[in-house]
N, C-alpha and C positions, 0 to 999 in steps of 0.2 A: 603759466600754462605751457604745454608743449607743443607744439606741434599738430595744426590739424590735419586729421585723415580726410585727403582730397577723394574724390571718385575716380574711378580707373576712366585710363584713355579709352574714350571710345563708346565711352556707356555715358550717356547724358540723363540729367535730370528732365522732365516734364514739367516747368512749374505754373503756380495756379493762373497766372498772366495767358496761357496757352491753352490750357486743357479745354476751354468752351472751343476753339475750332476742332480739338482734336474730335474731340466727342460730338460736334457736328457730323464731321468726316464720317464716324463710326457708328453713330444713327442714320446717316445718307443711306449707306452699307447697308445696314441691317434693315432698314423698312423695304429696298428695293428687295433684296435675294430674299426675302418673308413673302413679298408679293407673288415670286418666280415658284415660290413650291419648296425653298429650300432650307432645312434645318437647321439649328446652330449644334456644332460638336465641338467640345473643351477639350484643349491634349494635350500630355503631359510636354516641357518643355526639353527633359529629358529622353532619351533614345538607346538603346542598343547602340552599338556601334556598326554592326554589319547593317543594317538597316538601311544607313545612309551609303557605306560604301555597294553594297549590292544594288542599292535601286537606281544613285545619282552617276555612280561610275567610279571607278579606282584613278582612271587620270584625267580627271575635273578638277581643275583649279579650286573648288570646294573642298573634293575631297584629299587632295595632296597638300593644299597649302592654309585653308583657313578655318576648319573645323577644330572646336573647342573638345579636343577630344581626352580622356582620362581613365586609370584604372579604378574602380573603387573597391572597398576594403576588401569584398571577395575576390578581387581580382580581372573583377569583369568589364572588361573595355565599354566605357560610356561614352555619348557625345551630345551635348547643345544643341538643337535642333540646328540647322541652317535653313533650313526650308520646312513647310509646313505638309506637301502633300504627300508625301513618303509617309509620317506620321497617320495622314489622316486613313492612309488606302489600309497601314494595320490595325488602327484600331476599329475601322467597317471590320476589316475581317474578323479580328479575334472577337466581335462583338455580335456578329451573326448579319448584319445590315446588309450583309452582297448574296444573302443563301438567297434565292429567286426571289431575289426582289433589285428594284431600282430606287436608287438611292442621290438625294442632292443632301450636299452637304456643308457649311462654310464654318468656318472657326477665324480666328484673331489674337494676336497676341505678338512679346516677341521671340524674335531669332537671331541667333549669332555667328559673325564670321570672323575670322579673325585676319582683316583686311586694313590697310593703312586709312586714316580715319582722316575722310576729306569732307569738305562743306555737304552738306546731304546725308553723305554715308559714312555710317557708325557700325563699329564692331557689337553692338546690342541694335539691331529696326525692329522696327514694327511690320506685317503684313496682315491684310484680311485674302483670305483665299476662298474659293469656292470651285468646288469637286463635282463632278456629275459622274454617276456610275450604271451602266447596265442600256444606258444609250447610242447605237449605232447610226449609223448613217450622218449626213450632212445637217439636217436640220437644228439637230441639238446644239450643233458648232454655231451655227447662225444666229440661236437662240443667246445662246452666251455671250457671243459677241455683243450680239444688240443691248442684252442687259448691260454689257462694261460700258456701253457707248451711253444707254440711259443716267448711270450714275454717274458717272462724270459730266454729263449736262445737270442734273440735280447738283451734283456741286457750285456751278456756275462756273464751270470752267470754257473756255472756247481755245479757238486755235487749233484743238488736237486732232491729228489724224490717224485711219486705222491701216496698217501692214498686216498685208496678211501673205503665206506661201503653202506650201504641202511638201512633206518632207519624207512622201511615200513610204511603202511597206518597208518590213526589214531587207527583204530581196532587193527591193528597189533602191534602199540606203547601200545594199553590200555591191551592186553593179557601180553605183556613181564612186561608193570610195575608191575602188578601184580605179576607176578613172582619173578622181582625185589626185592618188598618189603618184600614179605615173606621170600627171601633167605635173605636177610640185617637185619631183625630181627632177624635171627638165629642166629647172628654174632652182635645182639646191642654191648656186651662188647668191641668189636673191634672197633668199629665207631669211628673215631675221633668228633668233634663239628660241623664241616660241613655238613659232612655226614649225621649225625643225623637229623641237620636242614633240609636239603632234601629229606629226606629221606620218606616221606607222599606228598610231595607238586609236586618232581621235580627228581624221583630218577633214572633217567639215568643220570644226572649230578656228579652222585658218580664216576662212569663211569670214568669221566676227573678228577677224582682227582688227585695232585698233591704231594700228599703226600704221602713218599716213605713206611711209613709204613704202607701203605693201601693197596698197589698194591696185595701184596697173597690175598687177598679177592678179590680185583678187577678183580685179571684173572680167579678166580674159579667161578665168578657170571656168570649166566646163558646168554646163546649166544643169539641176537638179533635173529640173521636166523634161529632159529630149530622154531620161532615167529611169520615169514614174512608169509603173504600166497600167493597164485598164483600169484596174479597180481604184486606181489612184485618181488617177486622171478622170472618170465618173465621177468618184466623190468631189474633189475641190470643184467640179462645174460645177456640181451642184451644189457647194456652199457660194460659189461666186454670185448664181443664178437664185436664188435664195436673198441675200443682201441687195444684190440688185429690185427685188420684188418690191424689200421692204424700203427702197430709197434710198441706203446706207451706202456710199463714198468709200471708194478703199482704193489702195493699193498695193498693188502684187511686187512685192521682192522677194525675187528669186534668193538673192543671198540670205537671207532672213531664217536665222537659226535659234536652237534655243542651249543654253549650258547644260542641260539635263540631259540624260544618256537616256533616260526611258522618254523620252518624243518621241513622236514618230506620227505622221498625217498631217493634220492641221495645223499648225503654227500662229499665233497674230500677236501684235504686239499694238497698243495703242500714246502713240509720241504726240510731244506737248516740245515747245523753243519757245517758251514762256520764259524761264529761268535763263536763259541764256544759252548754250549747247544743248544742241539735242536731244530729249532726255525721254527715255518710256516710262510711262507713268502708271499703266497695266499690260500685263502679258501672260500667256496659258497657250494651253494648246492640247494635242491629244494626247494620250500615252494609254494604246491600247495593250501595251506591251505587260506592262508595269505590278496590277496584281497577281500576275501568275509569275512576275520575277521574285516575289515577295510569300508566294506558295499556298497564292488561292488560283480558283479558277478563273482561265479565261473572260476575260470584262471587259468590253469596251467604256471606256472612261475619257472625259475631258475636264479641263479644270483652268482657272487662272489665279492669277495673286497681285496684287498691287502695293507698294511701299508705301504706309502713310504720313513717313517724314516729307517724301516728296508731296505729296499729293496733300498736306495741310501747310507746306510753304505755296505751291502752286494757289490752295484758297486763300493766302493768304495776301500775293500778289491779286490777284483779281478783285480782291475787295469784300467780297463776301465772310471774309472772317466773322463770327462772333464775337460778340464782346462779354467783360466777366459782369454779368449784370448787379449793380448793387442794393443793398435793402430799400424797401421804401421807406422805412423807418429805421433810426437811432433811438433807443431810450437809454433818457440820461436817467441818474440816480442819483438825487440832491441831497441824501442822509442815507448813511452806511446801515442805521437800522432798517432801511424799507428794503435792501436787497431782497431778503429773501421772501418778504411778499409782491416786490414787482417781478421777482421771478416766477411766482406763481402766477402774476395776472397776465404775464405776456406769454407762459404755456395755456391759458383758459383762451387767450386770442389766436393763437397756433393752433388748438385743438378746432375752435370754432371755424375757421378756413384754412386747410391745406397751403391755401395758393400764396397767406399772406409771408413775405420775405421781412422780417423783423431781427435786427442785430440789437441785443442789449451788453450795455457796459456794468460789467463786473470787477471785482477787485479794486473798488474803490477809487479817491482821486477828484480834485478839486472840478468845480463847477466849467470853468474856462477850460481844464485840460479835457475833461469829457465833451465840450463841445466844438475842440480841435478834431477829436477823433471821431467825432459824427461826422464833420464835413468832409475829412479826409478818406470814410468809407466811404463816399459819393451818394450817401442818402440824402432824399427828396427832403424827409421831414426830420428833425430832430424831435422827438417826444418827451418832456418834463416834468421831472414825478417829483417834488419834494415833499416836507410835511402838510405844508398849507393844501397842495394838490391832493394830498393822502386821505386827509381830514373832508375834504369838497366833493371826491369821487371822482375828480378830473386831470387831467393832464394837461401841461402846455403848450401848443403845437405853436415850432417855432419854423419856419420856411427857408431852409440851408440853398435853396437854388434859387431865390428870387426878393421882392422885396415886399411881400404881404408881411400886414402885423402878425406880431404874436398872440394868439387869443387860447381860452380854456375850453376843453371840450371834455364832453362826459365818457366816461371810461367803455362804460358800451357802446356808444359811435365809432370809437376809432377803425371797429374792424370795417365798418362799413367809409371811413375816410377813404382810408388803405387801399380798399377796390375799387373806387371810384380813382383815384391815383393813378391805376392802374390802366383802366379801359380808358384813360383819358385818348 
């Protein structure tokens, strides 16, 4: 044999050991945003390529260094989604969903970056995001929040708390950058490589720096809010005052930015020190900007997204994971002629109740090797059909988890064994 084809760095498999938390995760998701009024939208995975560079920004660290980006045979520059709300604000548009009307909207799936691939994060994640469009003012902000706040308590998470900041109008962004730069110039020798490079293009992203020998610069550069004017400064009271009504816990960081160039207003971010460092586990924000950057009308829009590689390690530390549930029955097959009528009689038991979980063993194989493989599927009961059983109408229910006899039971019982098993 030669050589097996590994999978690429960065893109991991899902395997069947995992998938009942994931899919916890993503039923949490979806019953909560189904309750809030909001739809599910499916999107292509693939992109335009100006899409991303016109809505996320030309010098984002997304769009300069990690987007999966390529020509295809026409020659038309494509890219891998790296984010999902860009995707989701064209296809409302090209789809009519923004003509006068308001629109929630969530989808899931994954996205790609092409980033060095560390414990959590992978050049292929997963996000569920959810979109709100044609909604103005603070309340909708409030609303959303609370919803991220609900579902991650339905997860059974604790510990996390919410950040929140306002990151005012474009006028109000274009005074503080100003301010920005001139204070970051006065401080070039400090700058690390980053910083520099942002420093004319993009310089509230110094802001987020992660470098610990930046932060005294960081916390003495000048406050967004002395920036914001009325309209600004209204709205975030009123989402403050709002979350305060509903009980909801927050705190205001100023420095609190988001990587995406269409932000603008509301900001929040919901952090967990479950895993160790720091980590946000949901985050969104407004971007009223954004469908008319992409050349529809004018929309007030918010939105968030959350990573569910973190956020089913995160269930997965707290305990709440699911587990792969196993069959409540094994049926063995004690003569290779009854196959193909115990495979009839256990689709007649399948059809008769949905509910019941039944593994049958196919493809032959002695008496002891079929009844390794019943205990090693973790079923309750191993079920025994051979000719004597065949001949009788019965099977012999043999007890893989405990130490009752073996005894025969008649072939119509069993579905009613099975659920009584079940509600035990």
């Amino acid at each position: 044999m030669g050589n097996t084809i590994q999978s690429i760095r960065g893109f991991s498999d899902i395997l069947p050991a995992q998938t009942p938390v994931w899919r916890f995760v993503e039923q949490t998701f979806q019953r909560a945003l189904e309750r809030y009024g909001f739809a599910e939208i499916r999107l292509p995975v693939i992109e335009k390529t100006a899409l991303f560079s016109r809505s996320i920004g030309e010098v984002t660290d997304i769009v300069e260094k990690e987007m999966y980006t390529f020509d295809d045979r026409n020659g038309d520059s494509l890219t891998l989604r790296p984010e999902g709300t860009a995707g989701c604000v064209r296809a409302a548009l090209e789809n009519g969903l923004l003509h006068n009307a308001r629109s929630k909207l969530w989808y899931s799936g994954p996205m790609f970056r092409h980033e060095r691939p560390q414990k959590g994060r992978y050049r292929q994640f997963h996000q569920i995001g959810a979109e709100v469009f044609g909604y103005p003012g603070p309340g909708q902000d409030a609303e959303l929040i609370l919803l991220a706040g609900r579902i991650l308590r339905d997860l059974g998470l604790k510990d996390i708390r919410l950040e929140i900041n306002d990151l005012g109008t474009a006028d109000d962004r274009a005074r503080y950058r100003a301010a920005l730069i001139e204070y970051f110039e006065g401080h070039g020798d400090a700058l690390d490589d980053d910083a520099k490079r942002r420093l004319y293009s993009n310089p509230l992203r110094i802001l987020d720096s992660k470098n610990p020998a930046m932060r005294p610069i960081v916390d003495n550069a000048p406050d967004l809010h002395d920036f914001l004017g009325e309209e600004s400064t209204a709205h975030f009271a009123g989402l403050c005052a709002m979350l305060d009504a509903a009980g909801q816990a927050y705190v205001v960081n100023r420095r609190l930015v988001r990587g995406l160039d269409y932000y603008g207003g509301t900001v929040f971010e919901w952090i967990s020190d479950e895993l160790g460092a720091q980590g946000t586990v949901l985050a969104g924000g407004r971007y009223d900007v954004l469908v008319e950057m992409i050349g529809g009308p004018a929309t007030p829009a918010i939105g968030f997204a959350a990573g569910l590689e973190r956020l089913v390690a995160l269930v997965e530390e707290s305990g709440h994971a699911p587990q792969v549930q196993p069959p409540q029955a094994y049926v063995v097959v004690g003569d290779p002629q009854l196959e193909a009528d115990t495979l009839a009689l256990v689709e007649r038991w399948r059809e008769a109740d949905p509910s019941l979980h039944i593994q049958l063993h196919l493809g032959g194989g002695s008496m002891k090797s079929q009844l390794r493989r019943a205990d090693r599927s973790g079923a309750a009961l191993a079920l025994i059909r051979g000719q004597a059983e065949a001949e009788a109408g019965e099977v012999l229910v043999k007890d893989l988890r405990g130490e009752a006899q073996q005894y025969a039971l008649a072939l119509d019982q069993v579905p009613t064994l099975l659920c009584e098993l079940t509600n035990r």
